[in-house]
VEXDREN-2710 file (C-alpha; in Angstrom, 1 decimal):
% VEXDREN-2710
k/r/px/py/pz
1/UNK/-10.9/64.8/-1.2
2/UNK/-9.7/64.1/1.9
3/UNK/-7.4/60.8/2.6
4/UNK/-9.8/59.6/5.5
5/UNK/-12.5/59.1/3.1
6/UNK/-10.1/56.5/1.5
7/UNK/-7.1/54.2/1.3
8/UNK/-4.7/54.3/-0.6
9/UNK/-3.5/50.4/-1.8
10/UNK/-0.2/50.4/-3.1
11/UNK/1.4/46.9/-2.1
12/UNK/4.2/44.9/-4.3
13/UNK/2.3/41.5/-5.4
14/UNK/5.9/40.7/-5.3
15/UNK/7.2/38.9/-1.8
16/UNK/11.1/38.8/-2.5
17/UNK/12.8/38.3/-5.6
18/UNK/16.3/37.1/-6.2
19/UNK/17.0/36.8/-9.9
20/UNK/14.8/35.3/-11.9
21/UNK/12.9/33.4/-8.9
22/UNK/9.6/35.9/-7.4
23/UNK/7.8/34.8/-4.8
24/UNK/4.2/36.9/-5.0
25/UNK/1.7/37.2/-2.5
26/UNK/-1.0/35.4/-4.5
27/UNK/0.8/32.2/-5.0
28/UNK/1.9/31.8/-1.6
29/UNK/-1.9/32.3/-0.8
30/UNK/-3.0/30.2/-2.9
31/UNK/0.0/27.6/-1.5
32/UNK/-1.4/28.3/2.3
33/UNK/-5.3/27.6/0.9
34/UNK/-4.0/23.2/0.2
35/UNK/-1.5/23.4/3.3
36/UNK/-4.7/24.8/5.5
37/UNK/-7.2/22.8/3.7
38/UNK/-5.3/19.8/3.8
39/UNK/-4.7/20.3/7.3
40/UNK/-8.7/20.5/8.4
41/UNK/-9.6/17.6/6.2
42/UNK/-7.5/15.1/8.1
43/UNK/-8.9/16.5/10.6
44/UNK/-12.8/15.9/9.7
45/UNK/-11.4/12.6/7.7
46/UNK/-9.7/11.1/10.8
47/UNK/-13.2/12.3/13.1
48/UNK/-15.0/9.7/10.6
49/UNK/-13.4/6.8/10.4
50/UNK/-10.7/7.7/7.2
51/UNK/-7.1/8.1/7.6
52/UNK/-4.7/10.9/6.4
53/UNK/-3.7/8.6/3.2
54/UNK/-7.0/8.9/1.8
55/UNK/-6.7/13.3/2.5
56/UNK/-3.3/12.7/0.9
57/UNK/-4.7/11.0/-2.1
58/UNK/-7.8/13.8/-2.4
59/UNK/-5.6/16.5/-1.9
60/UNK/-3.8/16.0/-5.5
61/UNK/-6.6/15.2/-7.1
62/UNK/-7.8/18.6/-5.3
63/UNK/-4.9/20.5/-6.8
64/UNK/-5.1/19.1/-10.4
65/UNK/-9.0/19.9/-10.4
66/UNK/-8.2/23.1/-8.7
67/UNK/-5.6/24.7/-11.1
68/UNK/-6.8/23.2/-14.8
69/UNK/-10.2/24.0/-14.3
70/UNK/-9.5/27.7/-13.3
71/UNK/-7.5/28.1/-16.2
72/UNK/-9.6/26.6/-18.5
73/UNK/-12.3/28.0/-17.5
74/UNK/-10.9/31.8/-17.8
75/UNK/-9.4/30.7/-21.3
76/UNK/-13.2/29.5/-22.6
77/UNK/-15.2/31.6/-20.2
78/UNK/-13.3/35.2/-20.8
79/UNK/-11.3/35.2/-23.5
80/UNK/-11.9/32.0/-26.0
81/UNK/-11.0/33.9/-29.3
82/UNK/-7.3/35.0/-28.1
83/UNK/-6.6/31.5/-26.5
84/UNK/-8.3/29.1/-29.2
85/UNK/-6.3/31.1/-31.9
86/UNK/-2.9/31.4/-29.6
87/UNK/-3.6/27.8/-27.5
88/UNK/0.3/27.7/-26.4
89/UNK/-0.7/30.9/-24.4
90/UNK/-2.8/28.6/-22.2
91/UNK/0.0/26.8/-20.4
92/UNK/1.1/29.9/-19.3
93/UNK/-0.6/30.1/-16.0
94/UNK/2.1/32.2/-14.3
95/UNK/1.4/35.1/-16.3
96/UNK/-2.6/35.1/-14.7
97/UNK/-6.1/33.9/-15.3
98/UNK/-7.7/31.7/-13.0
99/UNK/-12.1/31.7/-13.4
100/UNK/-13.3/30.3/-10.2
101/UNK/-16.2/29.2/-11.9
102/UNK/-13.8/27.1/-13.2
103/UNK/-12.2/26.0/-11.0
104/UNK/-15.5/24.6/-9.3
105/UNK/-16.4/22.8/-12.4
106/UNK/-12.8/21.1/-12.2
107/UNK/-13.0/20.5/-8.5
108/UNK/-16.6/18.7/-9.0
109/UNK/-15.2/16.9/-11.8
110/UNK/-11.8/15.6/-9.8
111/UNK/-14.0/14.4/-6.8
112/UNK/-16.2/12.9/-8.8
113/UNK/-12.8/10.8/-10.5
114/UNK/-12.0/10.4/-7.0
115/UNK/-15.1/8.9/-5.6
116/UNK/-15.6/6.5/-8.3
117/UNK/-12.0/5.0/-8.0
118/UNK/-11.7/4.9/-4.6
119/UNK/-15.2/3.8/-3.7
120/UNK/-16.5/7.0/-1.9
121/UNK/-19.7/8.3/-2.2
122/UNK/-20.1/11.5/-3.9
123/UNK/-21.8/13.7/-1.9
124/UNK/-20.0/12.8/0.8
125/UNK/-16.9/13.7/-0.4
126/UNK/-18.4/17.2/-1.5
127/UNK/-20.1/17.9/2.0
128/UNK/-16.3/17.4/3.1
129/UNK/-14.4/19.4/0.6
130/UNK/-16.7/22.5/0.7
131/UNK/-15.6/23.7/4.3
132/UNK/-11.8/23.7/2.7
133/UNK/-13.1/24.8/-0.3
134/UNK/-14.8/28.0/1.5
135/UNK/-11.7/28.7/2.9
136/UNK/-9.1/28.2/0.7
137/UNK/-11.8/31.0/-1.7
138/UNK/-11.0/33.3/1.6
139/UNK/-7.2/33.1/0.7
140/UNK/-7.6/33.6/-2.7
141/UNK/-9.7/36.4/-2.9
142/UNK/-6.4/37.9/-0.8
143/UNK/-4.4/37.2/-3.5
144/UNK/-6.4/39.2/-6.0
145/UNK/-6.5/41.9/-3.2
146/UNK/-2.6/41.7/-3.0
147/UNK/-2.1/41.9/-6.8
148/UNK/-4.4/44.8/-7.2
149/UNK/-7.3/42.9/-9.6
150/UNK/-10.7/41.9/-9.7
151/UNK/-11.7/45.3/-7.9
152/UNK/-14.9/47.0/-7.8
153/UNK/-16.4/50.2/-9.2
154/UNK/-16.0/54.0/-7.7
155/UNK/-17.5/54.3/-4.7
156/UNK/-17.8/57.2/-2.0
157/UNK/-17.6/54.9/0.9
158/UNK/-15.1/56.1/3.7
159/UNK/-13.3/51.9/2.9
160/UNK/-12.7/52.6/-0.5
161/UNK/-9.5/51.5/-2.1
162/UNK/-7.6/53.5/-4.7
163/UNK/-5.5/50.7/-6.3
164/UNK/-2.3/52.6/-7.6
165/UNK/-1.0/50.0/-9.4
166/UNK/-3.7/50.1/-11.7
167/UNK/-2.9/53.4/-13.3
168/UNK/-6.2/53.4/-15.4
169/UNK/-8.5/53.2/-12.5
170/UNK/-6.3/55.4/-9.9
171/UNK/-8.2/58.3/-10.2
172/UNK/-11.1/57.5/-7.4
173/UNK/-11.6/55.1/-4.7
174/UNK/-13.5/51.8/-5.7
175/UNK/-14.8/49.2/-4.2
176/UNK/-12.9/46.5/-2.8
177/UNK/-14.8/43.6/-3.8
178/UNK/-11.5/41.3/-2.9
179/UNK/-12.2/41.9/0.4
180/UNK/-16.4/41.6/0.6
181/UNK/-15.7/38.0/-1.1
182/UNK/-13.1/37.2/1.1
183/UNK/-14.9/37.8/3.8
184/UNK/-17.9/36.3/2.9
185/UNK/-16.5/33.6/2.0
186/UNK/-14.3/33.2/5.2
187/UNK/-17.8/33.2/7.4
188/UNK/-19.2/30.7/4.9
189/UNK/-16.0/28.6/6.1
190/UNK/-17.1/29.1/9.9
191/UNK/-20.4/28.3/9.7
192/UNK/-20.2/24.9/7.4
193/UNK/-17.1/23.9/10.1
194/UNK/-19.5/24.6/12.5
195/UNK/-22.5/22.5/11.4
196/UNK/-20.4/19.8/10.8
197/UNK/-18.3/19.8/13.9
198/UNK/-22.1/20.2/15.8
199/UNK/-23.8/18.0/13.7
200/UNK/-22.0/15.6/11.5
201/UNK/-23.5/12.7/12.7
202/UNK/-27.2/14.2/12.2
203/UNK/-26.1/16.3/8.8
204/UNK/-28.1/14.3/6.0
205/UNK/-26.3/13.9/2.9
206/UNK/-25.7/17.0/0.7
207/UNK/-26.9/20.0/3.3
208/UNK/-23.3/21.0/3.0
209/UNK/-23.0/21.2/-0.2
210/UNK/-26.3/22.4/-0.8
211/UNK/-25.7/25.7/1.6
212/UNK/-22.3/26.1/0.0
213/UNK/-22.8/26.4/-3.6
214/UNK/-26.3/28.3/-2.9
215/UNK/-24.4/30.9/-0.5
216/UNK/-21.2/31.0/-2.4
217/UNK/-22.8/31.6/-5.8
218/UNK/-25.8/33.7/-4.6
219/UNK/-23.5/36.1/-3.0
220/UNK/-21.0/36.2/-6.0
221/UNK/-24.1/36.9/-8.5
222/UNK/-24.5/40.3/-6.4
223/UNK/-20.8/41.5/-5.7
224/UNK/-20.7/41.4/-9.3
225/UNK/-23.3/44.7/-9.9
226/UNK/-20.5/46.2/-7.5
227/UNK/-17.3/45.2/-10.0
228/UNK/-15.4/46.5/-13.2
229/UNK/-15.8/44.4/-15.9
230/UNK/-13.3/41.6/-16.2
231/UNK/-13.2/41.6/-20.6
232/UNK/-14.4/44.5/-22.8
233/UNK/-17.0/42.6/-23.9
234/UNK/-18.9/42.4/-20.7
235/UNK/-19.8/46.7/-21.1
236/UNK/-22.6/45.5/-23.1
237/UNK/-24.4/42.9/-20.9
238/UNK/-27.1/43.2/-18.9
239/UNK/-25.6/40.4/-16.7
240/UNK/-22.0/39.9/-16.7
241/UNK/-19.9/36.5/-17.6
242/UNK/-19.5/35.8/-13.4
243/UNK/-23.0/36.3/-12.5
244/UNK/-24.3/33.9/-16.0
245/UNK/-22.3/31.6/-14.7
246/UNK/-23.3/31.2/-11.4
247/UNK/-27.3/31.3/-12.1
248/UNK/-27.0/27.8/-12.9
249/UNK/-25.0/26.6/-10.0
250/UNK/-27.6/28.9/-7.6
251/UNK/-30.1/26.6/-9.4
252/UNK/-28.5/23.7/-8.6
253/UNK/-27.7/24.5/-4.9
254/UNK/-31.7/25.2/-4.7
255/UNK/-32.5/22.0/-6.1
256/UNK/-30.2/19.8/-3.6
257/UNK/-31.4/21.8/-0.7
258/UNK/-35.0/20.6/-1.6
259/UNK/-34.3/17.4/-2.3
260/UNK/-32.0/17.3/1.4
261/UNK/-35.6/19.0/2.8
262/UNK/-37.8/16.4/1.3
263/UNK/-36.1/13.7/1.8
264/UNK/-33.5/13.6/4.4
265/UNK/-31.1/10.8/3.7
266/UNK/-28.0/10.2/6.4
267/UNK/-24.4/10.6/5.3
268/UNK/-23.1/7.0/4.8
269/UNK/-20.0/6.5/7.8
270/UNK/-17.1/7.8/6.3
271/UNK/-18.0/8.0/3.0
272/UNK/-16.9/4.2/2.4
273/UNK/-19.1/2.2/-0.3
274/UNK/-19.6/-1.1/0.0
275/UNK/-21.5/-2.9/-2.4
276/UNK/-24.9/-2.7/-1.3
277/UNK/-24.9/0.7/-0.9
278/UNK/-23.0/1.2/-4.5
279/UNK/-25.9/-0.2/-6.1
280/UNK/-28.3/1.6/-4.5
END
């Protein structure tokens, strides 16, 4: 085999070490995905009326959602028999498994904490956080690309990857489904900015979200026929754990859009309740 009809991957996850502190590729990624996200919320928060406290406040509720529901949701989604019987091993988040599933779940949850406490409505907030969202997914999807996981299956493609650090599967190129997410994902990003920077005063309520978790989870559902299997126990399934997963947010998405179709309702300005509108 010739080495134009692949590439070889071979990059330290590792940044720098000096002792016992690491910096690695994947958490300063997923570091950059709240500094950037942060920074293009104020943006779209300060455009409508809301001030950089209130991107400040959503930010940590971001993070919290962000992190415990990823690693939950890889702990009950992937592997529940070894963490329910070892459920100390679940703190250990430095030592991997994040489910973006997840982390989606734990996001909606958090915003939905959020909303109610501050007085935001809902979908509001989401139509918001998705553009971050879509991008900070970019970023991570890098991570997994520096830290040589989550690839796909052999391929003969002349942009397949042979992944060296993963001795097992070193033998042919595969698929680098890090990147096809990540770019994906990124061009999800530029298109909801888009609408919303074009639009955002015409946008009715929950077209953002709509098109993102519909897009996002459609697209995931098919880069998964292109992946090795995440747990041993997926060889045996028709569908994988990924793709069962995001059936039911594909379904949701759908629904949202129809409902944004049939009945068009305008985003409220800025997101602020007050309490005619909260009863409504």
């Amino acid at each position: 085999m010739s080495i134009l009809n692949y590439i070889t991957w071979d990059v330290s996850p590792s940044i720098f070490s000096i002792g016992a502190f690491e910096v690695r590729w994947y958490g300063l990624l997923f570091a950059l995905a709240f500094v950037f996200g942060q920074r293009i919320l104020t943006k779209i928060y300060v455009a409508e009326g809301r001030t950089e406290g209130d991107v400040d406040i959503i930010t940590l509720y971001m993070i919290i959602g962000t992190v415990v529901g990823a690693r939950l949701g890889h702990t009950l989604f992937y592997q529940p028999e070894y963490y329910l019987s070892n459920p100390i091993e679940i703190l250990k988040i430095w030592e991997g498994g994040l489910a973006s599933h997840g982390a989606t779940i734990g996001i909606l949850l958090a915003l939905w904490l959020f909303s109610r406490k501050h007085n935001f409505d809902y979908m509001w907030v989401l139509d918001r956080i998705v553009i971050v969202v879509a991008l900070g997914g970019a970023l991570i999807r890098l991570g997994n690309l520096m830290n040589s996981e989550i690839f796909g299956r052999p391929t003969d493609l002349p942009w397949g990857f042979i992944f060296v650090r993963q001795s097992e599967y070193s033998h042919v190129p595969r698929h680098p489904t890090q990147l096809y997410e990540s770019f994906s994902v990124f061009l999800l990003f530029v298109l909801l900015y888009w609408l919303w920077k074009k639009y955002k005063e015409a946008l009715p309520k929950g077209l953002l979200f709509g098109i993102f978790v519909t897009a996002l989870f459609t697209f995931r559902f098919l880069v998964e026929f292109l992946k090795e299997v995440q747990v041993e126990k997926e060889t045996t399934m028709a569908l994988n754990i990924g793709q069962q997963l995001s059936i039911p947010l594909i379904i949701i998405g759908l629904i949202i859009l129809f409902r944004v179709w049939q009945n068009p309702k305008p985003a409220l300005p800025g997101g602020k309740l007050t309490r005619e509108t909260a009863k409504k």
